[in-house]
N, C-alpha and C positions, 0 to 999 in steps of 0.2 A: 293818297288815302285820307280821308275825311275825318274829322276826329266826329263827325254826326251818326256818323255809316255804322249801326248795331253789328252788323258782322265784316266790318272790317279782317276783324281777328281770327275768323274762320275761315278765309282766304289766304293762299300765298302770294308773298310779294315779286311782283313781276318787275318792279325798278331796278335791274342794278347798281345804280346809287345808294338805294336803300340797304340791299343786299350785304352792299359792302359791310352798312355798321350794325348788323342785327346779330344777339348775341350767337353762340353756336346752339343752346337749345333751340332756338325757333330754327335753323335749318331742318333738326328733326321731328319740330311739330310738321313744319312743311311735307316732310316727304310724307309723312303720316297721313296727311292732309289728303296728297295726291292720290295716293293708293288708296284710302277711301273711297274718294271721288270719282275714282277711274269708272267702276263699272257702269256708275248714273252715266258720266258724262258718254262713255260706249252708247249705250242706250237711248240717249236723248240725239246724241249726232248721226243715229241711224247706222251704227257702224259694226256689228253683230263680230265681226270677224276679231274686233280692236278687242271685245270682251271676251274672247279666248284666251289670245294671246296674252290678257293680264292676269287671267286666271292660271293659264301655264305658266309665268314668270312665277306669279305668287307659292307656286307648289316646290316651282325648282328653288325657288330663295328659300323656303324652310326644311329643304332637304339639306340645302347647302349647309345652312346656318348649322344644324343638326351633326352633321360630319363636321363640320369645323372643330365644336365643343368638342365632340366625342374624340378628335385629333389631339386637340389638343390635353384633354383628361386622361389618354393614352402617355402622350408624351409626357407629362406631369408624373403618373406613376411611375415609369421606366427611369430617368432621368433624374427627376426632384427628389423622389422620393425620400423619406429620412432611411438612415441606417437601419437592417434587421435586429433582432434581438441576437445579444450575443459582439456586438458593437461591430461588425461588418456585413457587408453586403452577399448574399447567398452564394455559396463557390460552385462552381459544377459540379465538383468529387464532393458536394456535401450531404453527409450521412449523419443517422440520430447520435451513432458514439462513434468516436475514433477509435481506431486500431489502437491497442496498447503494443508496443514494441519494449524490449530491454533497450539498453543503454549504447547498445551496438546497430540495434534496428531490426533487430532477428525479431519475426513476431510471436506475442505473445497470445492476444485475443483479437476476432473481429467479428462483423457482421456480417451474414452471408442470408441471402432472401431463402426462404423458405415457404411453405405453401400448406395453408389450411384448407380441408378435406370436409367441402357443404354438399351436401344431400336432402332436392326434394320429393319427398317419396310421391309426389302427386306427379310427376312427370317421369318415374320408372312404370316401364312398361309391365318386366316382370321379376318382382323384388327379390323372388326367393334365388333366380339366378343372379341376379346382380351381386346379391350377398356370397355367393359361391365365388364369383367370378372376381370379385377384390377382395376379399380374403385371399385368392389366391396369388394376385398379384401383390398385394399388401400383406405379408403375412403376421407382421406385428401390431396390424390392426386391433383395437381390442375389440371380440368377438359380439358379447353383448351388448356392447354401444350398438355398432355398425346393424346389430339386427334390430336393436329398439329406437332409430333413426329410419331403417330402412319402411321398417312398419309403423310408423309414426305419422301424425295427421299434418307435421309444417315441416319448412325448413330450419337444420339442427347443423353443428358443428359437426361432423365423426371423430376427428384427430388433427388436431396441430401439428406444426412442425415438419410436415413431408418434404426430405428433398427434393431439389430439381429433376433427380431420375425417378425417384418415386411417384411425383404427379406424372409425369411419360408415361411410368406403367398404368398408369390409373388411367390415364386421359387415353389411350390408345385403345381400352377398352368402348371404348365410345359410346357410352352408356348415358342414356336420358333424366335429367335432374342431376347429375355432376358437374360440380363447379367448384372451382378452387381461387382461396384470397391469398394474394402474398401480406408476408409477415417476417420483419427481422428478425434474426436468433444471435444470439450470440453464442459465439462457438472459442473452442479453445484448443487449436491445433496442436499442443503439445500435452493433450490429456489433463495425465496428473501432474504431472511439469508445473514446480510453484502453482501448486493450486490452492496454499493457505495466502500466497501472496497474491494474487488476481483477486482472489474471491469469486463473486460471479453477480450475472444483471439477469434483471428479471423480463419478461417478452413485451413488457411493457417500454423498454429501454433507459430504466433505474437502478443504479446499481444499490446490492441488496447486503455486499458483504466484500472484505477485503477492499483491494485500491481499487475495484469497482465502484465502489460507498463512498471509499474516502477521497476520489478523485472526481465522483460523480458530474459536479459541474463543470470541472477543468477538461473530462473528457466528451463530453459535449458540446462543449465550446469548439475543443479543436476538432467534432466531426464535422459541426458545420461550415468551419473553416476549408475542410477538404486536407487536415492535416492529420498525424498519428499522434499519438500522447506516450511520451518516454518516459521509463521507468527507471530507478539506481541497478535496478537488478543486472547481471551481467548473467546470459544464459549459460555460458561457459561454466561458470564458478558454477553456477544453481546446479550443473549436473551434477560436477561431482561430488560436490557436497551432500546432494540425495544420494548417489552412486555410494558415498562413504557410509554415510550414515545407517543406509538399510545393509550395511556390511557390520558395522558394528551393533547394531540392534540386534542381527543374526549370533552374530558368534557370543553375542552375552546374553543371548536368549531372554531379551528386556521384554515390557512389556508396552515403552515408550521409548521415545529419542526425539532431541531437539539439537539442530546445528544452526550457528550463524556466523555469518562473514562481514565487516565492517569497516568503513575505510574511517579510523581513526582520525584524521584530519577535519572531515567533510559531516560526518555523520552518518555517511548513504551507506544503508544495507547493499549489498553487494549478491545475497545470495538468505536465503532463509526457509529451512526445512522441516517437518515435524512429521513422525512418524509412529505410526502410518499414517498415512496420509487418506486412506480410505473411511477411519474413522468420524472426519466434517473436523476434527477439534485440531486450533491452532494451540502448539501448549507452549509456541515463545511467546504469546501474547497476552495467553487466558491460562494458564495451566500454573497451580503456586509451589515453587520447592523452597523449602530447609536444602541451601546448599552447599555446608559444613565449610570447610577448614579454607575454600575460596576469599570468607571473610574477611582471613587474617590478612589479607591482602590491604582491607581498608581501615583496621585497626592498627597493623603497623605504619599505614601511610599517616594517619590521625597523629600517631604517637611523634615521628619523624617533623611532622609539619609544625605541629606546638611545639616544639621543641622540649618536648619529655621524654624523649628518647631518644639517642643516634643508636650507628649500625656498633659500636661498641660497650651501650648500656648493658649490663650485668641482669641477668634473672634468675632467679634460685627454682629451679625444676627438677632437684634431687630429691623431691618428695612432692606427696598432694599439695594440691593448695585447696584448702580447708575455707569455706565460704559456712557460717554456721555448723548444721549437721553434713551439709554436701560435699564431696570429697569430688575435686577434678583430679582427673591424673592423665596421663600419657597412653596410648595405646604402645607406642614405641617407645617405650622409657628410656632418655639416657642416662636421668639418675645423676645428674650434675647442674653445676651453672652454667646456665649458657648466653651468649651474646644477644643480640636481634637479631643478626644475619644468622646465627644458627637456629633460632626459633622458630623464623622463617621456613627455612633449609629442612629442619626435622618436625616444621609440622605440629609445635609444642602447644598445647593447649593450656598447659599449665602458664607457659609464658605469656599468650596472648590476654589472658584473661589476668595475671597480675598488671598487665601494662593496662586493661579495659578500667580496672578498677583504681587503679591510680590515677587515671587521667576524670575518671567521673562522670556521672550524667549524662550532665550540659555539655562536654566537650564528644562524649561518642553520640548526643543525640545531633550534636550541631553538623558532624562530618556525615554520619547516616544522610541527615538531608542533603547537603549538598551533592553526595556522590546522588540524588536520585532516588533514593532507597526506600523512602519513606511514601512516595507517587506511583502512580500508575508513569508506566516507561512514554517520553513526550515523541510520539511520531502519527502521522495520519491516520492509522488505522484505529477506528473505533471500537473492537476488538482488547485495544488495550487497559489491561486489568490490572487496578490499585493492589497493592501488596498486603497480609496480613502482616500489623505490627503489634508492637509488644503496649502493655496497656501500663507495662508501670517499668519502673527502669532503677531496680537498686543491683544492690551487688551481686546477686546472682542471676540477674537477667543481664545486667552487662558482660557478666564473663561466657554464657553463653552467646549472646550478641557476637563477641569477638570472633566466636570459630563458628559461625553458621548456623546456630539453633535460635528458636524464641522468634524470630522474623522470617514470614513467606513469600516471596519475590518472584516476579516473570524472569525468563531465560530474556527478554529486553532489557528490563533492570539493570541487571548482572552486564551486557554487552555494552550500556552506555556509560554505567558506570567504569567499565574497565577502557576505556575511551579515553573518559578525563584521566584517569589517571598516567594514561600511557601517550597522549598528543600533548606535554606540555603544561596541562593541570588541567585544562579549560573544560567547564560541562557543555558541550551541544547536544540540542535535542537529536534523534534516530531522525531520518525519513529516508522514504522510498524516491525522494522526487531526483531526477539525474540533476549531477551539479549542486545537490545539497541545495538547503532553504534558502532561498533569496532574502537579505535583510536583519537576520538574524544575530543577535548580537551574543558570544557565547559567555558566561559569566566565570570568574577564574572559583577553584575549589582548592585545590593546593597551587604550593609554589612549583615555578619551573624545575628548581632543585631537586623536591619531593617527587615530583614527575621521572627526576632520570635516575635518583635514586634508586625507584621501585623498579624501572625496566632494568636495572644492571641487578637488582635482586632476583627478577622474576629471569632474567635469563640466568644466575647461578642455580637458578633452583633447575630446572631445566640441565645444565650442565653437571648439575654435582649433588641434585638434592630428589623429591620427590616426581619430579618431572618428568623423569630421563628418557622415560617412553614417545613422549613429545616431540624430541627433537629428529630435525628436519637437515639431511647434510647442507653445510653452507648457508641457510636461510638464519642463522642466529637467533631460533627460539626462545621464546620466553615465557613463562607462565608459572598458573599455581592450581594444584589440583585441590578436589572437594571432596568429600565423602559426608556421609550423611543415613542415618538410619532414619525409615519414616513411623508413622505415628500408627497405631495397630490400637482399635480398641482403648484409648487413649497410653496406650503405653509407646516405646521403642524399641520396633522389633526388628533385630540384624538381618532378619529373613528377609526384610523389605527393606530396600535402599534406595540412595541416588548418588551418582556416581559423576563426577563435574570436571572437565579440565576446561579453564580461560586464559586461549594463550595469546602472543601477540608475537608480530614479526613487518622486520626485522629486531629483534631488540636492544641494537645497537643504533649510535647514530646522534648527533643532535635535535636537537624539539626544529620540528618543521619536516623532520625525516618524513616518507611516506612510510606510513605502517598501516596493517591490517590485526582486527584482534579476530579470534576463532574461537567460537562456542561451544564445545560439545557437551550435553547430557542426557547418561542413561537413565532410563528412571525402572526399576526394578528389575535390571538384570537379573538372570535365573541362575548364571553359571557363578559360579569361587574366581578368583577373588573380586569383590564386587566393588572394591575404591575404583576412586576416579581416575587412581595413574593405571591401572589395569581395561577399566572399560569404556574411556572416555580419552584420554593424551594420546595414544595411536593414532584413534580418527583425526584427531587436530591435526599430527604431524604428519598423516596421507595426505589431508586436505590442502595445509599449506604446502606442502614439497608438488604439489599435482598443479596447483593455480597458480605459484608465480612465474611462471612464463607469462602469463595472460596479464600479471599486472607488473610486469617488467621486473621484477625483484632479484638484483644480482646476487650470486650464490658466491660466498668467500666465507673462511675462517677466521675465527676469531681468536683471541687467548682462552679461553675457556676451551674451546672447542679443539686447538692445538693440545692445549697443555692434555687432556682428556686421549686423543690420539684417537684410533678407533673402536675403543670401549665406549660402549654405551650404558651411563648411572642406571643400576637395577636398585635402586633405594627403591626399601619394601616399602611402599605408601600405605599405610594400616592407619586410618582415624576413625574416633566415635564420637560419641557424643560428651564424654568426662562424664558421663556417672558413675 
């Protein structure tokens, strides 16, 4: 190659010597070069046939070339791909929400295809039978949709949601312009079965209310996964705790009822009911009671804990106790001094509210918050409703304070509150989630002490005091009933009540024991007598005597329950408000 030669460089080199040291781009001008060249040089050699066949290579090389990429952009997708949304790779069981299952796997909610009902009236032949003829087959079609579609100038929706046998019947008609879209629904094969707890999703696949809402993203995570989304709820309890409750809503001829079930360790709701249940209204979550002499549960814990009071402190309740012009007194007066643990026991108003006022403020505003009292109850469902509190705190709001007036609380509240007091002091938040909240660290509110104190009180009371109703053979109930008149036209009118037992079981045992607390409240019973040991401690003690099988809870007596024999305490539970 001549360094004079102008087109030296438009040429390939035919030396293999040279070949050897030429970098690797000029191999691919080279070829570039060739394939150029080729059809001139076809042409000028007189070779017609040579200029085919380079024209046929050149087509099958850019076919080839073309599949290769596309080979390989195929494999790139499958293969390389980054991860779906949701941090895994799409399952084949993946659907928009998972199945929600309780804690056993029994199901609770799921998705099942269903099929929208399009009609275009340009392609019915003859609309007025058409409309005869799925109406009949459809009969809950709505009527003037389906005609003001049928006669209509586009295609229109008629009805969502048609079963898989309802398109059948539709489709078998074989009718011109029908066509059907599928569409998930979400369904809930146990009706009303916890239907404050599910909530429900909207067709869009969002949930809109309940652990539908409050699980929203966690349950479409695990539909795409191809997995179900577990619940604390145990379906066992959930019955019979509806089962109970619409038994006791009946027989006291309320006008509401709320129950719940709670593994005092964990925090996990177990079961949670509100009735009716037809009304749309949760009222353990959303609904606010005054719910009276339950309180004294957390005023005596307060007093116990500070150390202003043991189970042998003195209180003088042989007469009112005088707050300015305001007289508290006893509904069941004993007209003597009495102890704590009799305070407790008979339910003294008079007692509770000398020990509220002695202790002061700061020390009944500081345990309020701790038990909870003062917040909306801490669990997933958004649903959940801040309390009304008191706006000022002297001596006559604290002694009402003490036995259940002047603050309005959720039936959550009240359940987690009586939690801490009864698992060892410790507050956790409620949830729904099985297994209790990962991570959670629970903070102490009373002492361990103050903890076994209160369950060895609230099972006497149970044994010997206002509870009697409550108990459950062998399960060693414990609790403290409520009563409460509500507010009428800004007054307190006995006509209308709420009626509360909070119990817990077993109430024996050291801190770490497994226990369960149990909610019940009537809210305006119709029938006499309307306290809470009459229209609310039975339900509890069906409830717990029905479901410990299910949560293994061995049945033996105790000293109370010996000593007691098989008399059942008819202690008259009669509380008011102390005016």
């Amino acid at each position: 190659m001549s360094v004079h030669d102008p087109h030296a460089w438009d040429r390939p080199v035919r030396d293999p010597a040279v070949r050897r040291y030429m970098p690797s781009w000029r191999w691919l001008t080279e070829a570039i070069w060739t394939i150029e060249h080729a059809f001139g040089r076809a042409r000028a050699d007189a070779r017609p046939e040579e200029d085919t066949r380079v024209r046929i290579f050149l087509i099958l090389s850019m076919f080839s070339v073309v599949f290769v990429c596309l080979a390989l952009g195929a494999a790139n997708a499958a293969l390389l791909k980054p991860k779906a949304a949701g941090g895994a790779l799409a399952h084949p069981d993946a659907v928009v929400r998972a199945d929600i299952v309780d804690r056993n796997g029994a199901l609770l909610a799921t998705d099942i295809t269903h099929y929208g009902l399009y009609i275009d009236p340009a392609q019915v032949w003859d609309r007025q039978a058409a409309l005869t003829q799925i109406k009949r087959a459809l009969p809950r079609v709505p009527s003037a949709k389906l005609r003001k579609v049928l006669f209509g100038d586009r295609r229109l929706i008629v009805m969502p949601g048609l079963t898989p046998q309802e398109k059948v019947a539709i489709h078998d008609l074989a009718l011109g312009g029908v066509t059907f879209e599928p569409e998930d629904r979400r369904v809930y094969p146990l009706n009303g079965s916890a239907r404050h707890v599910l909530g429900m999703a909207d067709t869009g696949g969002q949930g809109v209310t309940g652990a539908e809402l409050a699980f929203n993203a966690q349950i479409r995570e695990a539909g795409l996964a191809g997995q179900s989304f577990p619940l604390s709820i145990d379906l066992r309890i959930q019955g019979v705790v509806e089962n109970e409750l619409a038994r006791a809503a009946a027989e006291n001829q309320a006008k509401g009822a709320v129950a719940i079930v709670s593994d005092v360790q964990t925090g996990e709701i177990l079961a949670m009911a509100s009735w009716p249940a037809e009304d749309g209204l949760n009222r353990a979550t959303s609904a606010h009671y005054e719910m009276g002499s339950v309180f004294k549960t957390f005023t005596v814990a307060a007093g116990l804990d500070t150390g202003r009071a043991d189970m042998h402190t003195m209180f003088d309740a042989s007469k009112a106790f005088m707050i300015g012009n305001r007289r508290i007194s006893d509904f069941h007066a004993t007209n003597k001094v009495l102890t704590l643990e009799e305070v407790y026991l008979h339910s003294s108003n008079i007692g509770t509210s000398r020990l509220a006022v002695e202790m002061g403020p700061s020390v009944m505003r500081d345990y309020f918050t701790r038990f909870g009292l003062m917040d909306a109850a801490p669990i997933e469902l958004h649903e959940s409703a801040k309390p009304t509190r008191p706006r000022q705190w002297d001596d006559t709001t604290l002694a009402s304070l003490s036995f259940g007036y002047g603050i309005m609380i959720t039936p959550l509240q009240m359940t987690a509150a009586m939690n801490a007091l009864t698992n060892g002091g410790y507050y956790r938040p409620l949830t729904l989630r099985k297994g209790g909240l990962p991570g959670v660290q629970p903070r102490r509110v009373v002492s361990e002490q103050t903890s076994l104190t209160l369950l060895d009180l609230m099972r006497r009371n149970v044994a010997r005091g206002s509870g009697g109703r409550a108990e459950a053979p062998g399960l060693r109930m414990g609790g403290k009933t409520g009563s409460a008149n509500k507010l009428v036209n800004g007054r307190y009118s006995p006509a209308s009540a709420v009626g509360t037992f909070a119990g817990v079981f077993p109430a024996d045992g050291p801190v770490g024991t497994r226990r369960y607390t149990v909610l019940v409240l009537v809210d305006e019973p119709g029938a006499y007598p309307k306290t809470g040991g009459f229209t609310s401690a039975p339900a509890v003690g069906r409830i717990a005597d029905r479901i410990a099988p299910f949560l293994n809870v061995q049945r033996r007596d105790d000293a109370y329950r010996t000593a007691l024999g098989d008399k059942v305490p008819q202690f008259e539970d009669v509380e008011g408000d102390g005016r």
